[in-house]
C-alpha positions as CSV (number, residue, x, y, z in Angstrom):
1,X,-41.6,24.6,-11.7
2,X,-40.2,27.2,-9.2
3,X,-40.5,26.1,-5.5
4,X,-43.5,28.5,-3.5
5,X,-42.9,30.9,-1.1
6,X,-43.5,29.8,2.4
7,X,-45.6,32.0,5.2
8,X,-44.3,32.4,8.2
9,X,-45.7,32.3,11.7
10,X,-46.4,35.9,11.1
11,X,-48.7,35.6,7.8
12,X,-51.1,33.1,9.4
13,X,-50.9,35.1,12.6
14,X,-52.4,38.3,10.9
15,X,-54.4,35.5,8.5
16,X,-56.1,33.9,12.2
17,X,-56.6,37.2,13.2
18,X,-58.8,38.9,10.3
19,X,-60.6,36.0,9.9
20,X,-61.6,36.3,13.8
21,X,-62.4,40.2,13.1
22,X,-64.6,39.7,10.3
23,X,-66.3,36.9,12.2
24,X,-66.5,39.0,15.0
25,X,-67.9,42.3,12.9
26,X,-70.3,40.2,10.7
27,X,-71.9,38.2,13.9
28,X,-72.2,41.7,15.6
29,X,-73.6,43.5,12.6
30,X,-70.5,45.9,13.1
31,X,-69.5,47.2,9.7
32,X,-66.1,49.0,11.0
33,X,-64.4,46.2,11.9
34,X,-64.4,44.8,8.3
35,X,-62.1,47.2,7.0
36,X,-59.1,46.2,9.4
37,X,-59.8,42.6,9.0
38,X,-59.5,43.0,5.2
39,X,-56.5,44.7,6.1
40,X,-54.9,42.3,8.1
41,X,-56.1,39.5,5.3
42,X,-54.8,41.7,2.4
43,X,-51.4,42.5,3.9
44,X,-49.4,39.1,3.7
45,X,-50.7,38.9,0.1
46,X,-49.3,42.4,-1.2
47,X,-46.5,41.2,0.8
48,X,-46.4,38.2,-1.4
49,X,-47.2,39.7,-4.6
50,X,-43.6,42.5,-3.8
51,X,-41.6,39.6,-2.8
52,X,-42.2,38.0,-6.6
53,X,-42.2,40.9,-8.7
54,X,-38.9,42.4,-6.4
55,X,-37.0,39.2,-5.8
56,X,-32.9,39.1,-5.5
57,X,-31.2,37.6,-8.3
58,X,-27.5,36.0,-8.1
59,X,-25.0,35.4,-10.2
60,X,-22.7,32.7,-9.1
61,X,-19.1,31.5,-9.6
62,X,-18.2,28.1,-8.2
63,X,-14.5,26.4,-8.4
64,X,-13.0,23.7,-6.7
65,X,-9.5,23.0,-6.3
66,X,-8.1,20.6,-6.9
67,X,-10.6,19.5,-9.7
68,X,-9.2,15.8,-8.8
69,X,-8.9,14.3,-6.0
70,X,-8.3,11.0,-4.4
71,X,-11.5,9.3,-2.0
72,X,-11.5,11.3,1.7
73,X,-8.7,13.6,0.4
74,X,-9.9,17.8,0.9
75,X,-10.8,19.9,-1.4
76,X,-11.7,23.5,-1.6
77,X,-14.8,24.8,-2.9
78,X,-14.9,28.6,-3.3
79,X,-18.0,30.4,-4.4
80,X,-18.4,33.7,-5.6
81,X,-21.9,35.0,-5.6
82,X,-22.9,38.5,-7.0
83,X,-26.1,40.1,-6.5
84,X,-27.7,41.5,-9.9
85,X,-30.3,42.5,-8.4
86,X,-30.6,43.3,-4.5
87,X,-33.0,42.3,-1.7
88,X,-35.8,44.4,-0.3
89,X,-35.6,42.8,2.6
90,X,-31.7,42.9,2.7
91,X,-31.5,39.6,4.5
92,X,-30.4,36.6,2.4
93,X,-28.8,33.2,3.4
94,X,-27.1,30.7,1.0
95,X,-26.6,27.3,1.6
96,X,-24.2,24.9,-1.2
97,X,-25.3,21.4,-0.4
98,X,-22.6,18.9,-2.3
99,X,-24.3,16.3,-1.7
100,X,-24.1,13.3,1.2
101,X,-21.3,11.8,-0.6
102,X,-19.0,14.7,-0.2
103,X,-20.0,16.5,3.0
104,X,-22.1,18.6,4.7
105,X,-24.4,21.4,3.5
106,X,-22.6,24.9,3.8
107,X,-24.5,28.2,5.0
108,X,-23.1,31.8,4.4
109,X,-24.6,35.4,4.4
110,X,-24.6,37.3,1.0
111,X,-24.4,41.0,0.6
112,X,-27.6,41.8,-1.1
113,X,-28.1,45.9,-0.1
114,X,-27.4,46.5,-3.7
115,X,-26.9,45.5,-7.1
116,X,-23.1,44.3,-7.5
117,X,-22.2,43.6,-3.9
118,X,-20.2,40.0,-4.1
119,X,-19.9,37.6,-1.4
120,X,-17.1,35.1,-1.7
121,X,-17.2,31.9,0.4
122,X,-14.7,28.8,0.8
123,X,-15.3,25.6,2.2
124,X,-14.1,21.8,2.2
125,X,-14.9,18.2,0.9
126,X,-14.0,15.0,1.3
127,X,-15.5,12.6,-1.3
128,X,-16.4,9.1,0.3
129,X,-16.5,7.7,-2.8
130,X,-15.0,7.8,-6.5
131,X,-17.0,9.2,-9.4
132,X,-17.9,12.3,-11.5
133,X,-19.4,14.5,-8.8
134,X,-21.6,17.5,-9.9
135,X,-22.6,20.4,-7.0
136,X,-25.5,22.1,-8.0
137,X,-26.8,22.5,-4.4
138,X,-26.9,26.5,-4.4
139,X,-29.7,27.7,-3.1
140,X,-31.1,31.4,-1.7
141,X,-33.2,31.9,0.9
142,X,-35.1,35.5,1.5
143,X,-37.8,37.3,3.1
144,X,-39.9,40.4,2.3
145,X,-39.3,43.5,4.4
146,X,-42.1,42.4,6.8
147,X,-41.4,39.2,7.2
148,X,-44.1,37.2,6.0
149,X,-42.5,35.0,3.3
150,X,-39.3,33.1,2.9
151,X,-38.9,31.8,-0.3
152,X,-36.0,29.7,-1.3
153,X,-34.4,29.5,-4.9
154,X,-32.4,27.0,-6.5
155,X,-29.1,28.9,-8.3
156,X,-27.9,26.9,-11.2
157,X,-24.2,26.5,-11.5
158,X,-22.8,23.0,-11.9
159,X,-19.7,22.5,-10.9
160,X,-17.9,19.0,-11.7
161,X,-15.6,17.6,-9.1
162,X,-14.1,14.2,-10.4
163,X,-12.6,11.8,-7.1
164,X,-10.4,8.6,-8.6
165,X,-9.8,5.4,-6.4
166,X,-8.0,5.4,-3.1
167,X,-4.7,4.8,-3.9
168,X,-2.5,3.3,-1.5
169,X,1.4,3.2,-2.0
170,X,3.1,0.0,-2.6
171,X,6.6,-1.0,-2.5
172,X,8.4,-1.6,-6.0
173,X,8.3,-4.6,-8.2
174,X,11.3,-6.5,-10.0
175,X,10.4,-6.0,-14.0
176,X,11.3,-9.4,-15.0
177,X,9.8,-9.2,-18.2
178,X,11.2,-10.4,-21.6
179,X,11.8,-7.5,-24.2
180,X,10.1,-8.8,-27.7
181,X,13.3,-8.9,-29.1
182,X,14.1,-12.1,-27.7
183,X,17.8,-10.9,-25.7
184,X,18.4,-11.4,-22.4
185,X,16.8,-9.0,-19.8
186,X,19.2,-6.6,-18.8
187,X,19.5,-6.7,-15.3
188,X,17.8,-4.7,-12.7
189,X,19.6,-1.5,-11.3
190,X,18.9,-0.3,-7.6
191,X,16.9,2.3,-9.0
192,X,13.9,1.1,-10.8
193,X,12.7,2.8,-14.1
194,X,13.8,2.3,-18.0
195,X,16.5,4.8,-18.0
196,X,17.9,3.0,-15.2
197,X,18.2,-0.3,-16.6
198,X,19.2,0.9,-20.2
199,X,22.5,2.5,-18.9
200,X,26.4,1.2,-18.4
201,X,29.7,2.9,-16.9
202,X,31.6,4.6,-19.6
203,X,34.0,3.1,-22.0
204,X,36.4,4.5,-24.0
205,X,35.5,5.7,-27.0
206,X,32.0,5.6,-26.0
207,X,30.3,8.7,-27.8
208,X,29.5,11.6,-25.5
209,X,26.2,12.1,-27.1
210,X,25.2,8.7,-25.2
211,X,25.6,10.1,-21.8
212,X,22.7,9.1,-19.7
213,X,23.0,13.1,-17.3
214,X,20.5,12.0,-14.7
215,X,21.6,8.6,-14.3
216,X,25.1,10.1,-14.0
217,X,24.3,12.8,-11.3
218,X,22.7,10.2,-9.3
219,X,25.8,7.4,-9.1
220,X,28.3,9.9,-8.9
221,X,29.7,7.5,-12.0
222,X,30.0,8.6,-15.5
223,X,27.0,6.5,-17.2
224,X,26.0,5.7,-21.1
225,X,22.9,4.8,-22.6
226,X,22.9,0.9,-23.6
227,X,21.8,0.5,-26.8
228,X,22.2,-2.7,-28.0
229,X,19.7,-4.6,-25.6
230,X,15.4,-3.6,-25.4
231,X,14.0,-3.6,-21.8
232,X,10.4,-3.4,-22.7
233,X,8.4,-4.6,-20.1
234,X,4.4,-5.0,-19.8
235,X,2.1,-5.6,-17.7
236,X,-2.0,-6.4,-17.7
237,X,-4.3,-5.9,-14.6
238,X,-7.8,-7.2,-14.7
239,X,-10.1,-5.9,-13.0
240,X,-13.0,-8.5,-12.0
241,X,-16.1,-7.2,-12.7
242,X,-19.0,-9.5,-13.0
243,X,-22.0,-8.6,-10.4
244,X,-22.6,-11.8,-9.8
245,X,-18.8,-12.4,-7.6
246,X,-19.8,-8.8,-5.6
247,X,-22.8,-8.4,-3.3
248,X,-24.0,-5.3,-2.9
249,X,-24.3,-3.5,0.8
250,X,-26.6,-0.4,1.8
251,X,-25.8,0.4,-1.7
252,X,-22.4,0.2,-2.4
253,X,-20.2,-2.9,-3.3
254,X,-17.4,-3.0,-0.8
255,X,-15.3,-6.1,-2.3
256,X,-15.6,-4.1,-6.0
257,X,-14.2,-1.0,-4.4
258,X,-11.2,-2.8,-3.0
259,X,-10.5,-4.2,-5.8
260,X,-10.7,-0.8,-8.0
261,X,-8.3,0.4,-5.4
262,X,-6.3,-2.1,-5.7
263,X,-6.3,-1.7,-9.7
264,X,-5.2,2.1,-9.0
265,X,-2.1,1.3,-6.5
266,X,-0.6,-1.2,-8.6
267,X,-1.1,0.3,-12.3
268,X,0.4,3.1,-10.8
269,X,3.2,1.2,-9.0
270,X,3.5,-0.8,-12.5
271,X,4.1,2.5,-14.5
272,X,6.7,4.2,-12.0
273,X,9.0,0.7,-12.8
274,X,8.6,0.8,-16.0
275,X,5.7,-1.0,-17.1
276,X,3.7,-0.5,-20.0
277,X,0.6,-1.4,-18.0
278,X,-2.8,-2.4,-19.4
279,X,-6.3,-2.5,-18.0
280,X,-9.3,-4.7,-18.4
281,X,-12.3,-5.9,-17.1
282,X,-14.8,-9.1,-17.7
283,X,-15.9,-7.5,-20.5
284,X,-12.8,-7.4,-22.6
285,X,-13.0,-3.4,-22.4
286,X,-9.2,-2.6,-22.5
287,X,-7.1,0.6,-21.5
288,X,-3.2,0.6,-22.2
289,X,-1.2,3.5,-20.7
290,X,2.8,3.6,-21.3
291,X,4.8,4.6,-18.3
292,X,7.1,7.1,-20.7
293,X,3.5,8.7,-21.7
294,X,3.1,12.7,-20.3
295,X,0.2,12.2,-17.4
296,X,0.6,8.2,-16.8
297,X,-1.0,8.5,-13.4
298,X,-4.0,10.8,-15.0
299,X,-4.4,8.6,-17.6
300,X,-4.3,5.0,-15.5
301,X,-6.6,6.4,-12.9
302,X,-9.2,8.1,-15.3
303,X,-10.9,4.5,-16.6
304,X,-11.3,3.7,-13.0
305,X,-12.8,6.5,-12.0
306,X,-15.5,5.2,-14.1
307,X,-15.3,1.1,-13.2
308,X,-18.5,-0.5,-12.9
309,X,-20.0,-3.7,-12.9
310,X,-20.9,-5.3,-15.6
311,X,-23.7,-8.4,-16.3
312,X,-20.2,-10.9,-17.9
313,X,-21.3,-14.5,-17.2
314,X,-17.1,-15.0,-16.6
315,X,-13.8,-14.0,-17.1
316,X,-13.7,-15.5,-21.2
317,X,-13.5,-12.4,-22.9
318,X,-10.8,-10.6,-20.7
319,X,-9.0,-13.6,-21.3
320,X,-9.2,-13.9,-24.5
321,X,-7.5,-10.7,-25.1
322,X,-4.6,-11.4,-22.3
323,X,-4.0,-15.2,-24.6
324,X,-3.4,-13.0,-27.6
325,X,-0.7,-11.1,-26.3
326,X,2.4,-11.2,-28.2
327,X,4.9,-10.4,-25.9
328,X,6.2,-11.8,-22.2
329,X,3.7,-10.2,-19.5
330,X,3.4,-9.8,-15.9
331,X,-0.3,-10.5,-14.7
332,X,-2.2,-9.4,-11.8
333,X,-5.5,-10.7,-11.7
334,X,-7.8,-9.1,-8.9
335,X,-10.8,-11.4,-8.7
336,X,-14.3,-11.2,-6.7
337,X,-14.2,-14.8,-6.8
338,X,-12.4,-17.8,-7.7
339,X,-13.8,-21.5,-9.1
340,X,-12.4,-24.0,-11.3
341,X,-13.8,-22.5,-14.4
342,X,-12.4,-19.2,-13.5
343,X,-9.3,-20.7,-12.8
344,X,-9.2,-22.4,-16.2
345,X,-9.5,-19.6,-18.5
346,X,-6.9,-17.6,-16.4
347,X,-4.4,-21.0,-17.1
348,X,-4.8,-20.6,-20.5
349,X,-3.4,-16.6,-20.8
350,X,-0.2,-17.6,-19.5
351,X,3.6,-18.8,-21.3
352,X,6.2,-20.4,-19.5
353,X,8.5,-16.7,-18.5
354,X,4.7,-15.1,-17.6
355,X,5.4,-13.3,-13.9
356,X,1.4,-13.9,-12.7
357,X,-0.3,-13.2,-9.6
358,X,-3.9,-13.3,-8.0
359,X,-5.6,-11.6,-5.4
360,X,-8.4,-13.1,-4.5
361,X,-11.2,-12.4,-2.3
362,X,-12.0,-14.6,0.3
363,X,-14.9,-16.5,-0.2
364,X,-17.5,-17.9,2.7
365,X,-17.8,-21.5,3.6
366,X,-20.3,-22.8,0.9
367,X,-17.9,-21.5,-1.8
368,X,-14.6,-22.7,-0.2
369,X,-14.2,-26.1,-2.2
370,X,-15.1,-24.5,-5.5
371,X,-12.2,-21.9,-4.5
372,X,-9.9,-24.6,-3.0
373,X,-10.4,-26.2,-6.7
374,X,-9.3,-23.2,-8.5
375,X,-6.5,-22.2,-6.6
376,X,-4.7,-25.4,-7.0
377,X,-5.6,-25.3,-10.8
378,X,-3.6,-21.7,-10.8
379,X,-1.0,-22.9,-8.4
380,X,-0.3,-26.0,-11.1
381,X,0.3,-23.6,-13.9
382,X,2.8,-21.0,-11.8
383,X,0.2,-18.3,-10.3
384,X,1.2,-17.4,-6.9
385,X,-2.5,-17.0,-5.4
386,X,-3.3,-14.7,-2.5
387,X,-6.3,-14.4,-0.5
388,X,-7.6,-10.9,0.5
389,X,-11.2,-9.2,2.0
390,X,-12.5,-5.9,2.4
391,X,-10.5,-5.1,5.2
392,X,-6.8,-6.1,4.2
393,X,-4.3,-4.0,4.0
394,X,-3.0,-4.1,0.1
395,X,0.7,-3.1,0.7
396,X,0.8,-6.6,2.4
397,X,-0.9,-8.3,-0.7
398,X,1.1,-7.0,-2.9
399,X,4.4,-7.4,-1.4
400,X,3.8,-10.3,1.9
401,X,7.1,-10.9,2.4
402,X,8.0,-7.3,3.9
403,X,10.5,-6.5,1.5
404,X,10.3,-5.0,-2.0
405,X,10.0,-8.1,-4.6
């Protein structure tokens, strides 16, 4: 149903004022005063009656670039709105409200003096939060030529505008993963990456088809391909997501978000050394992205745009998966919460090579035991367990020491 036009100070003016005329004629028996004060009644409503029949139409164009962006990084909206039919009045604001979650409303003046006058209009967001954002907040607002009406229309143009997890950068991470071929991990070059760790100096009689170019330009040194060795590192992330380890606050759950921040920074971290890097949450729901796959970073940080909680009693299912791995895998486990039974069913996804960490959030004073229990129950079986909050800074999680691991 179409939103009514509202009077203005005007229309009930002239509306107080006939009334008080044909009062006035009636009590005094005065039969030439009625005619005026039906005038001055009638008026706002033909007024009325023009301003539906006669009212502007719009055709709008709305873009954003970029269409994805990071939380509280800008972007620019543009709007192009075209008038297909003008406005007897000539005067018409628009305002595009985005919503609370990415900024303020924005007001501009459209050219409405005759059909096909455009208006084009830029502005900025910043998302406070990740999601699938949809602004359809265009709206008209017009008067009739006398000013008795403003009416206000909603213009439909949805326009998506999709905002992925904070990422923060993080210093790199030694692959010490075990290729599934069972040979010994080549070692680690200063330069992290697959193509890195897969090349040697030349030999003679080393084919020149197995020149490694890039690897080349950047020693200065003539460098092969090594073939005869895998370097196949993985990696899972699991993303804690039961409800009942994150409390909610003025409607937004402030421990989850870290953590799907966190899940961002290091997949991503995971993938530029080489990682094939998998994500999954309590409920077992997995998403695998190879760091030699055309848009890794997209593809990581697209799931997680997406990440929600879910009603998982525990951690068995996520587990579950991670136990059936085949090959050697580094771990990061980002938990809400930590107890012995949690603790027990991350024990049993790990082999004796398994690189494994946790980041934990802190828990309050009543829970401390329970979490005292769990983290010795990791500790035993060669996690490294570190406790975060809300507020820490990840790049010292993920790397305390200082230095890149």
């Amino acid at each position: 149903m179409l939103p009514l036009p509202q009077p203005t100070v005007r229309t009930l003016l002239f509306w107080v004022l006939g009334a008080l005329v044909l009062l006035l004629g009636i009590g005094l028996g005065n039969q030439d005063t009625v005619w005026p004060a039906l005038f001055l009644l009638a008026l706002p409503v033909v007024a009325l009656l023009a301003l539906l029949v006669l009212r502007p139409r719009f055709v709008l164009e709305r873009s954003v670039t970029p269409p994805v962006v990071g939380v509280r990084e800008p972007a620019t909206v543009q709007v192009l709105a075209t008038a297909v039919r003008p406005s007897p009045g000539g005067n018409v604001v628009a305002e595009d409200d985005p919503g609370s979650l990415l900024g303020g409303p924005h007001h501009a003046h459209l050219h409405a003096d005759h059909a096909g006058a455009r208006t084009e209009t830029t502005y900025s967001v910043r998302p406070r939060r990740r999601g699938r954002h949809t602004l359809d907040g265009f709206r008209i607002r017009f008067t009739d030529i006398l000013g008795f009406w403003v009416h206000t229309v909603r213009v439909a143009q949805p326009t998506e505008l999709v905002v992925t997890p904070a990422v923060v950068p993080l210093p790199p991470s030694r692959a010490a993963a075990y290729g599934v071929t069972g040979e010994t991990p080549i070692p680690q070059t200063a330069v992290s990456g697959p193509d890195d760790v897969l090349v040697r100096e030349y030999q003679a009689r080393d084919d020149v088809r197995r020149i490694h170019w890039p690897s080349t330009a950047r020693s200065g040194t003539l460098m092969v391909r090594r073939e005869e060795a895998a370097w196949d590192p993985t990696a899972w992330v699991l993303l804690d997501s039961r409800l009942g380890v994150h409390p909610a606050s003025r409607d937004e759950r402030v421990t989850f978000e870290w953590l799907v921040s966190a899940a961002a920074s290091i997949g991503l971290r995971l993938l530029s050394d080489g990682y094939t890097v998998t994500l999954i949450d309590a409920d077992g729901s997995r998403h695998e992205v190879s760091s030699d796959r055309v848009g890794a970073s997209a593809a990581w940080l697209d799931p997680l745009v997406d990440a929600t909680v879910s009603h998982a009693p525990d951690l068995h299912e996520a587990t579950v998966w991670m136990a059936q791995a085949h090959s050697e895998n580094r771990i990061v486990a980002l938990l809400g919460g930590l107890d012995r039974g949690t603790a027990d069913l991350l024990a049993a996804t790990t082999a004796s090579r398994h690189e494994r960490v946790a980041l934990v959030m802190a828990p309050d004073a009543d829970a401390r035991p329970g979490f005292e229990d769990g983290r010795t129950v990791l500790v035993d079986h060669g996690w490294e367990v570190r406790e975060v909050d809300a507020t820490s800074e990840l790049a010292h999680a993920w790397a305390p020491e200082g230095v890149a691991q």
